[in-house]
N, C-alpha and C positions, 0 to 999 in steps of 0.2 A: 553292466550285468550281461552275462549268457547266457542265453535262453536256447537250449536243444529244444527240437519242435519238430514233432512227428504226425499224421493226421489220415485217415480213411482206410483202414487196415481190412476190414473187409472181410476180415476170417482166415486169411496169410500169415497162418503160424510160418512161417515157414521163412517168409520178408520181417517179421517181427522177431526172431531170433537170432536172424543175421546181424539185427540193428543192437540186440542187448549182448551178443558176444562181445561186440563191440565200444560198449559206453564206457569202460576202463580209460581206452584211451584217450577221450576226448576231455577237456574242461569247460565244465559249465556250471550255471547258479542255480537253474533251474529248470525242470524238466518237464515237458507237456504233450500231451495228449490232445489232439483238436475233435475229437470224437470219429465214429463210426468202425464200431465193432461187426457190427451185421452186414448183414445183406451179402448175395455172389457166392463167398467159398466158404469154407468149413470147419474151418474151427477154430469157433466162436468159446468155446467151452474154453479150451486150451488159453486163447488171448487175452481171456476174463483171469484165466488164474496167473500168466505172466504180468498183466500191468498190474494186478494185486500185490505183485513182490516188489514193485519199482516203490523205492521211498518217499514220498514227498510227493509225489506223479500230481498233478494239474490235470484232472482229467474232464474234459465236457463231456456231453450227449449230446451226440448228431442225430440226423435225422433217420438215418436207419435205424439208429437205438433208441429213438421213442417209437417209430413204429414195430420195433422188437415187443417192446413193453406193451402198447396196445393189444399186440396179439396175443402176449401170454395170458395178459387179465380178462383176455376176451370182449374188448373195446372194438373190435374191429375183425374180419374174417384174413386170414392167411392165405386162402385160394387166390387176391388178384396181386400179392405179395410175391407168389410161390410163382406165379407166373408173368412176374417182370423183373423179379430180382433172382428166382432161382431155389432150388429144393431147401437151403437152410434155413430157410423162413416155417420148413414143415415142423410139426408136431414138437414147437417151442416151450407149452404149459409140461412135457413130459419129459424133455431133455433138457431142461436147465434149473437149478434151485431158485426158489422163490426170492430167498434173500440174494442172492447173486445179481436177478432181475431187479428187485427194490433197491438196492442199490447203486444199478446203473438210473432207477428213476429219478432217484435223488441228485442228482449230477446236475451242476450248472449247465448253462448255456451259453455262460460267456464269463469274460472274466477282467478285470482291469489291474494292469501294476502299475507302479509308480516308481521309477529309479534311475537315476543320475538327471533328477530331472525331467524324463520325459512320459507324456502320459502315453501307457502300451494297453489298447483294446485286442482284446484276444477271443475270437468266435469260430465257430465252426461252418456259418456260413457268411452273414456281412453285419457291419453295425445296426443298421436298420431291418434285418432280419437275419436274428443270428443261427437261427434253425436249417433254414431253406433257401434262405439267397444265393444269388451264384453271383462269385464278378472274374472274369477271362482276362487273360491275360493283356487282348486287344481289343477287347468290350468297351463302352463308354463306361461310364462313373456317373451309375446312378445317385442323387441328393450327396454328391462330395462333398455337401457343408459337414454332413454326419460324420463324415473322415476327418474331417479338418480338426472335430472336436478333440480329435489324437496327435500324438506324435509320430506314432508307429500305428498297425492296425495288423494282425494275426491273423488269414484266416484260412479253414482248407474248403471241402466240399466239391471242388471243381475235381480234383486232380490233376492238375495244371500249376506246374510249379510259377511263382511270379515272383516278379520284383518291379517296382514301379508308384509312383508317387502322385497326389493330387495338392496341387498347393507345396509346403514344404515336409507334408504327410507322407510318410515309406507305408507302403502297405508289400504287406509278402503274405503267398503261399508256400507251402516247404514242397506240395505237392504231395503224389501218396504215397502211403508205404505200400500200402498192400493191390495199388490197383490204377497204377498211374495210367493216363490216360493223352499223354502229352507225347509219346515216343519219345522219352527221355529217360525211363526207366525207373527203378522202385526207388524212392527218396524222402530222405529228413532233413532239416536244416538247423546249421546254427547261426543264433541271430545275436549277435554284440551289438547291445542298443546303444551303448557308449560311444563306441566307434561307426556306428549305426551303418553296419558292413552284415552282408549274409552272407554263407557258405553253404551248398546245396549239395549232399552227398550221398552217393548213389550206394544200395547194396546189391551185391550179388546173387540170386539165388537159383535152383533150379527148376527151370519152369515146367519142364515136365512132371515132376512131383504131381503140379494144380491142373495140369492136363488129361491125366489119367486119371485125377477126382474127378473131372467138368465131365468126362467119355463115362464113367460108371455113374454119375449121378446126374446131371442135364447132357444129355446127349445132343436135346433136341435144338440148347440154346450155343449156337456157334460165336456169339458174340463173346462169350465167358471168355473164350479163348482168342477170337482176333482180338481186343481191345491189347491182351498185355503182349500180340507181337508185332504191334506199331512200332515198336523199338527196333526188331531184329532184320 
């Protein structure tokens, strides 16, 4: 089986339309989503209705998109959101439909396949904590027995594309689309679990587009902007 596997979009309309002009050409079985629509850039609105047209889409909830949720329903305040993730987090109960929101509520957190064989854990952040965990590329391997329960292990959150194994366990990130963070550039992956091979593929976009949002709406956060020119 092929699995295309995309993950931390971040509000990159912009990374997220390079990647769908593009899905013609590729072959694959099945198409997923590792979460994180929110948080950083801007439009979130627009990302919600693109992976609504993708057929079949695998989509989780990351951690930006429960704390998107929080704040719509008023579980939590947006001022210390707004002021570590950036303006898109502002006035979310009036810029987005209820059912759009309820709908990202509803979204797994993780997901398991099963095919040629091998058991595929698929999280948005690690087995043992699919929400929030983080595992690097050069990091130890926290409870690897958890890994081991797998054949493969899916996961994004870092932005840090990987490849790399515990035991005879492949664990991969595709890395992000919308907000990489590795100075490697925006990226999706495809994973043949058969051939148990990845292919890490970069898109092209313009970055000044998201630079001239970061200067009219966070001016104040320069990080918007060094993170995505680690690459350049």
């Amino acid at each position: 089986m092929k699995l295309l596997v995309f993950s931390d979009i971040h509000g990159n309309i912009y990374a997220l339309e390079k990647l769908l002009e593009r899905l013609e050409t590729f072959s694959y079985d099945k198409i997923i989503f590792l979460g994180d629509i929110f948080g950083y850039y801007y439009h979130q609105k627009e990302t919600i209705a693109r992976l609504k047209e993708i057929p079949d889409l695998i989509w989780l909830k990351g951690n930006h998109d429960s704390y998107a949720v929080d704040i719509y329903f008023g579980r939590c305040k947006e001022e210390k959101y707004v002021a570590r993730f950036g303006s898109s987090y502002q006035n979310l109960s009036s810029n987005f439909l209820e059912k759009d929101i309820k709908h990202i509520e509803t979204m797994p957190t993780s997901v398991i396949l099963n095919s040629d064989g091998e058991k595929i854990g698929i999280f948005h952040g690690t087995p043992y904590n699919p929400v929030e965990g983080r595992q690097y590329p050069n990091a130890s391997i926290d409870f690897p027995e958890v890994y081991e329960d797998y054949n493969i292990v899916i996961l994004g959150h870092t932005h840090w594309r990987m490849l790399r194994y515990v035991g005879d366990t492949m664990i991969i990130n595709p890395g992000s689309l919308g907000q990489p963070r590795d100075g490697k550039g925006f990226c999706f992956a495809i994973v043949d679990t058969l051939l148990r091979k990845v292919e890490f593929i970069e898109v092209e976009i313009n970055r000044f587009l998201l630079y001239e949002e970061i200067e009219r709406k966070d001016p104040s956060m320069k990080n918007l902007k060094d993170i995505l020119e680690r690459s350049i």
